[in-house]
C-alpha positions in Angstrom: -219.0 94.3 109.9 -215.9 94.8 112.1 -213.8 93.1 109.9 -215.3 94.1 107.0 -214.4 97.7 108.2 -210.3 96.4 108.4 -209.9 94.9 105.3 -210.6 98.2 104.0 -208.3 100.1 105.9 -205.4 97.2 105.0 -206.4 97.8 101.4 -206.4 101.8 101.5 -203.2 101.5 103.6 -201.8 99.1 101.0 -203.1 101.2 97.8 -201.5 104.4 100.0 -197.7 102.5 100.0 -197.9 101.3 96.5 -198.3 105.0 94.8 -195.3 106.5 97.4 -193.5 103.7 96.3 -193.7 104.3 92.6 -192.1 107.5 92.8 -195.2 109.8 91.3 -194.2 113.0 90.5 -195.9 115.9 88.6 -192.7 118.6 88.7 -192.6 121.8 86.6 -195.4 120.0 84.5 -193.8 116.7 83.6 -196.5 114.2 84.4 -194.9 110.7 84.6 -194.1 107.7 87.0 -190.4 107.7 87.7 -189.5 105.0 89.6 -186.8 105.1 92.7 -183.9 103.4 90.9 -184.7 103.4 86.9 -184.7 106.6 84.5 -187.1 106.7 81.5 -184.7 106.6 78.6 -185.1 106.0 74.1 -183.8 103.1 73.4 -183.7 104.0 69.9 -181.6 107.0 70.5 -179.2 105.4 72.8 -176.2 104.4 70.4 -176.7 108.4 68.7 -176.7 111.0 71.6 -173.1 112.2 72.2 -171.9 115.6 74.3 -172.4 118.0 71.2 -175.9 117.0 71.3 -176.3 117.5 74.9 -174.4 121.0 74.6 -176.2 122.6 71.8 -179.7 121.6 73.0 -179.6 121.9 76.6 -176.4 123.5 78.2 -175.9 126.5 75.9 -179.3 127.7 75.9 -180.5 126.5 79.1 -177.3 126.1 81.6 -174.0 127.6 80.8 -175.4 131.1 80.9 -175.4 130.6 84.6 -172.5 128.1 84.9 -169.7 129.5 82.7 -166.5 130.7 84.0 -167.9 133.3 86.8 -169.4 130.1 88.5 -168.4 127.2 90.8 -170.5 124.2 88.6 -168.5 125.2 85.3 -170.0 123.6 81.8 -168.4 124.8 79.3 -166.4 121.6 78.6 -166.7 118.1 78.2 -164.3 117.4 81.1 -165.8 120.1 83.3 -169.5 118.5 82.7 -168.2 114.8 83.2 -166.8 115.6 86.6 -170.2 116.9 87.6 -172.4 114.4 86.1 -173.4 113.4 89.3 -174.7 115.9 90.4 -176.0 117.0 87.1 -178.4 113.9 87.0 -179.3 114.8 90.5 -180.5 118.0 90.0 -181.8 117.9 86.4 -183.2 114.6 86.7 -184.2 113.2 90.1 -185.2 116.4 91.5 -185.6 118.7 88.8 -184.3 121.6 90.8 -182.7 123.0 87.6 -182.8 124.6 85.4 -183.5 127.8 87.5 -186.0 130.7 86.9 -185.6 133.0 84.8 -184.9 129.8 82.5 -187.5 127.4 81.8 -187.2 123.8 82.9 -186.8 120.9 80.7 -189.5 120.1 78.5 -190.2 116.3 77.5 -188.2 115.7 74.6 -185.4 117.5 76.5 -185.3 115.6 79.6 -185.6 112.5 78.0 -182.5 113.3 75.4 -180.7 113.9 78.6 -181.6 110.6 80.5 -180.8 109.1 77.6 -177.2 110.2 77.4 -177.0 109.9 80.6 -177.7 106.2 80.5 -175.4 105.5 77.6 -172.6 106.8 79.6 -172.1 110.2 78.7 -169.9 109.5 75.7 -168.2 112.5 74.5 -168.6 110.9 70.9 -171.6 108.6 70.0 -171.4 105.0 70.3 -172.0 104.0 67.0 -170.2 107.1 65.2 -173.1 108.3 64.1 -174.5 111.3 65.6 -177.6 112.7 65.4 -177.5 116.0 64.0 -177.4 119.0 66.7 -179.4 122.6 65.2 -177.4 124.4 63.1 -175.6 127.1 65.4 -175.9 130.4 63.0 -172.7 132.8 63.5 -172.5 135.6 65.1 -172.9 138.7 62.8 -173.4 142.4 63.4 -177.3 142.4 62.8 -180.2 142.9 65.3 -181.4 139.7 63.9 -178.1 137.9 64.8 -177.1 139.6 68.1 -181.0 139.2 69.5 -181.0 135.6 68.7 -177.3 134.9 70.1 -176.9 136.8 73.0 -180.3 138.7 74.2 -181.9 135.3 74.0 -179.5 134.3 76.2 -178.2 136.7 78.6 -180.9 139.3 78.2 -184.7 138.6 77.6 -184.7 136.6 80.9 -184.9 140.1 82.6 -185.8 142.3 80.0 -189.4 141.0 78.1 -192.6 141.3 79.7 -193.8 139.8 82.8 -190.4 139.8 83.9 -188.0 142.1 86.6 -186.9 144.3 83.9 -189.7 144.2 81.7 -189.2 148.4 81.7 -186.7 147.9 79.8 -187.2 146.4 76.1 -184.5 144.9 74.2 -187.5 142.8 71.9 -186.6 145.0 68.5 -184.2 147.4 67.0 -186.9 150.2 67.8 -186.8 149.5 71.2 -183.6 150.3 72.0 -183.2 153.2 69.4 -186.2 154.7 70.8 -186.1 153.9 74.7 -185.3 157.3 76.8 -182.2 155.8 78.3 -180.7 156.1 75.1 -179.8 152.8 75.1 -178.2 152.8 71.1 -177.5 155.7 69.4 -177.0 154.9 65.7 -173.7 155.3 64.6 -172.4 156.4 67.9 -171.6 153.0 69.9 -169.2 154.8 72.9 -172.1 157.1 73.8 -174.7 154.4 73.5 -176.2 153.2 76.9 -176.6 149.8 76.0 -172.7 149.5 75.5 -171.6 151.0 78.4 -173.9 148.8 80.7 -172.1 145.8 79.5 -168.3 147.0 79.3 -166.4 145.4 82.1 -165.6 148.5 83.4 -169.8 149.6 83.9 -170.5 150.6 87.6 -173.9 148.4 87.5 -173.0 146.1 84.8 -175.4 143.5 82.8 -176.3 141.2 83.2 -176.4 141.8 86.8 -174.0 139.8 89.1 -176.9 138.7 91.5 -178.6 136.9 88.2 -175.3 134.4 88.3 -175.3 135.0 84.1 -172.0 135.1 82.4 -171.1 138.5 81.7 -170.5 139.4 77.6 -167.2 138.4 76.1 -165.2 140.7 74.4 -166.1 139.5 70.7 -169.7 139.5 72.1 -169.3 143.7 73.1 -167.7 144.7 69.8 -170.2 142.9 67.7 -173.0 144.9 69.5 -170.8 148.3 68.9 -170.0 147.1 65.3 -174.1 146.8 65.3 -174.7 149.9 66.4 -171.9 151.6 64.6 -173.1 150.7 61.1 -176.4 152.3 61.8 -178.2 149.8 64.3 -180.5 148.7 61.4 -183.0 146.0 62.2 
């Protein structure tokens, strides 16, 4: 019976060692066995991902907000990114630390687009010369539609949608920023408009708020919004 009763504990204690050393993880939702020295990565894909891909799908909406030129980890260039790939695969792919709230973190076919460029070399260009086709980035034009999906979406709605710190203040539709009490737009009257003069360089309590680490709105970014608002703010 004795050692009947150690055999099991050498094969629990063995079982116990062989899950630790397979890495198991269940981060931010991502169920999968990652192992200590190999990343999951499509083979099919490998030869196709290049930096444009990378950038459209996963720094611009998800990372450069926060690491543009106000921060120390700057992303807004292929050179800039390649000297911090490193650390970039450390904290987006071994530990998932990032992205940060208020952003979500990467969801499967992200992080595996990622590891997948990341295993090809992080080619600025893909390897075969034939990309795969990043979403078609829409321009910037002086419509709700336009500015919502360009820079609320990005700089904005992390703060200001519900559930969220700044949830008091809606930026979801035209009508909620014509109609809010801070008079946030007044149609046809940008200079007066609340909206504008939070996010002029020169505001007192700018936006997005320097604590939030978001890149603050670049000049053609501000006049679009006051060409927006000048023209009538329609929706």
């Amino acid at each position: 019976m004795l050692k009947l009763e150690m055999y099991k504990l050498i094969f629990l204690f063995g079982i116990s060692l062989l899950i630790s050393s397979c890495g198991f993880r269940n981060d931010r939702g991502l169920l999968r066995f990652v192992s200590d020295n190999q990343i999951t990565y499509n083979q099919t894909i490998l030869n196709k991902v290049s930096y444009q891909l990378i950038n459209q799908r996963i720094l611009i909406p998800k990372c450069i907000s926060c690491h543009g030129d106000s921060g120390h980890v700057n992303l807004e260039t292929y050179a800039s990114v390649y000297s911090f790939i490193d650390k970039i695969k450390e904290v987006t792919i071994s530990t998932r630390k990032m992205p940060k709230s208020p952003y979500s973190a990467l969801n499967n076919e992200e992080f595996e687009l990622l590891a997948t460029w990341i295993h090809a070399g992080t080619p600025e260009k893909p390897l075969n010369g034939t990309d795969i086709p990043p979403p078609k980035i829409e321009p910037l034009e002086p419509t709700f539609l336009s500015i919502k999906k360009n820079i609320f979406q990005n700089k904005c709605l992390v703060c200001h949608s519900i559930g969220k710190e700044a949830e008091r203040v809606r930026l979801d539709t035209a009508d909620d920023l014509i109609n809010s009490p801070l008079d946030l737009v007044l149609p046809g009257n940008p200079d007066e408009s609340g909206l504008v003069l939070a996010i002029l360089p020169t505001a007192r309590k700018i936006m997005p708020p320097k604590k939030t680490g978001i890149v603050f709105l670049n000049p053609s970014e501000i006049e679009m919004i006051k060409e927006w608002i000048a023209n009538g703010a329609k929706d």
